[in-house]
C-alpha positions as CSV (number, residue, x, y, z in Angstrom):
1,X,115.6,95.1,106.9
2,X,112.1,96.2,107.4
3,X,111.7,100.1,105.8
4,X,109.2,102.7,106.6
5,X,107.0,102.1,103.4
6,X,105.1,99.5,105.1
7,X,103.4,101.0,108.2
8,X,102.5,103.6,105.2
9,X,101.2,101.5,102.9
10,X,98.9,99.9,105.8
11,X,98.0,103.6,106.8
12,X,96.9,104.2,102.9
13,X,95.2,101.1,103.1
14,X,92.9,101.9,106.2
15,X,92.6,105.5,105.8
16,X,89.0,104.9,104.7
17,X,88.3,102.6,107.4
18,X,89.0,104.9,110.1
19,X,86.4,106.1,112.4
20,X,87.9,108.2,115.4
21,X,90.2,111.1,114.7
22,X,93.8,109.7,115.5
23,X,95.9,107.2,113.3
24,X,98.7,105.9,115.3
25,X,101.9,104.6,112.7
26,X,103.5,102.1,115.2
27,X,107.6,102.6,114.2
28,X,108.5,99.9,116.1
29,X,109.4,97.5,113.5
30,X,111.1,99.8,111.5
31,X,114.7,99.8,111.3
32,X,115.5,102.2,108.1
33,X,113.9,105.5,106.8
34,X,115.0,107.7,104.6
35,X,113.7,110.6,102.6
36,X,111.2,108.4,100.6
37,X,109.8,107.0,103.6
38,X,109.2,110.4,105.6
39,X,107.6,111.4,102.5
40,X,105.2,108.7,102.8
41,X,104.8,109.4,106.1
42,X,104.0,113.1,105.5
43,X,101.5,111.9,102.5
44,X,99.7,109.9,104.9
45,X,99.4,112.3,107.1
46,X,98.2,115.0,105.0
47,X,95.6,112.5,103.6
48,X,94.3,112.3,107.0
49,X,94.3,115.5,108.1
50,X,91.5,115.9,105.1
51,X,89.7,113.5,106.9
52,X,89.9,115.0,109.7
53,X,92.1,112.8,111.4
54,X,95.8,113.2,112.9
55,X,98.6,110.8,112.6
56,X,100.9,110.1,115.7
57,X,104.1,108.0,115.3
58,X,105.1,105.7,118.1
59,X,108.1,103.6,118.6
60,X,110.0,105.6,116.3
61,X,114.4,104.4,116.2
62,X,116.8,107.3,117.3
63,X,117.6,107.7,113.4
64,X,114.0,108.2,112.7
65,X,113.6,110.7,115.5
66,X,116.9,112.7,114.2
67,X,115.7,113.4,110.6
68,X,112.3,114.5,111.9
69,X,113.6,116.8,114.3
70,X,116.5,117.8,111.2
71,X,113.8,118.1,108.0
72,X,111.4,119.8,111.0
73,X,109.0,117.1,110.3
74,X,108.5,116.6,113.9
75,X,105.8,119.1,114.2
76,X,104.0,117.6,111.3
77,X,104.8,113.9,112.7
78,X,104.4,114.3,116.5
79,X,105.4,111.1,118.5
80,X,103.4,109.4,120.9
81,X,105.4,108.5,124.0
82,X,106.0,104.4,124.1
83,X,103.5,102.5,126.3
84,X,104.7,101.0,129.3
85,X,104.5,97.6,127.7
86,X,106.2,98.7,124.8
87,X,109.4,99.7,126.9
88,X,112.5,97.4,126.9
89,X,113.7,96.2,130.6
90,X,115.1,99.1,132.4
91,X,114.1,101.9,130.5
92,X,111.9,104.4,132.7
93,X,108.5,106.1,131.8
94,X,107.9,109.3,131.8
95,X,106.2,109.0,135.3
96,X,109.9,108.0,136.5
């Protein structure tokens, strides 16, 4: 089962090596968060934001998606849409 602390532990870890304004936290792999992970994810992103940069999550599962949009995290976490390539057979892009 692979949890949310490691795309935020990889986020900590480059933080300092960042040198645009965007950190995207591919969710892709992810397949349980909880509390403690959105935390993480809201640490990481506050951490950015004093460095001037914004985190975007992408990929995120349909559980994911529900807590943010429940703890009203979403505004502080906004998602990235998938790219095309990212999309599993059949599923349409926002372009239709």
């Amino acid at each position: 089962m692979a949890a949310a602390h490691a795309p935020v532990e990889l986020g900590l870890r480059r933080l300092d090596e960042i040198t645009g304004q965007t950190l995207i936290v591919d969710l892709s792999g992810v397949t349980f968060i909880d509390s403690s992970g959105l935390g993480g994810l809201v640490q990481l992103s506050n951490l950015a934001a004093a460095r001037g940069v914004t985190v975007y999550l992408r990929n995120p599962n349909p559980r994911a998606v529900s807590l943010l949009r429940l703890s009203g995290l979403d505004s502080v976490l906004p998602q990235l849409p998938a790219r095309s390539h990212d999309r599993q057979p059949g599923q349409l892009g926002a372009s239709g």
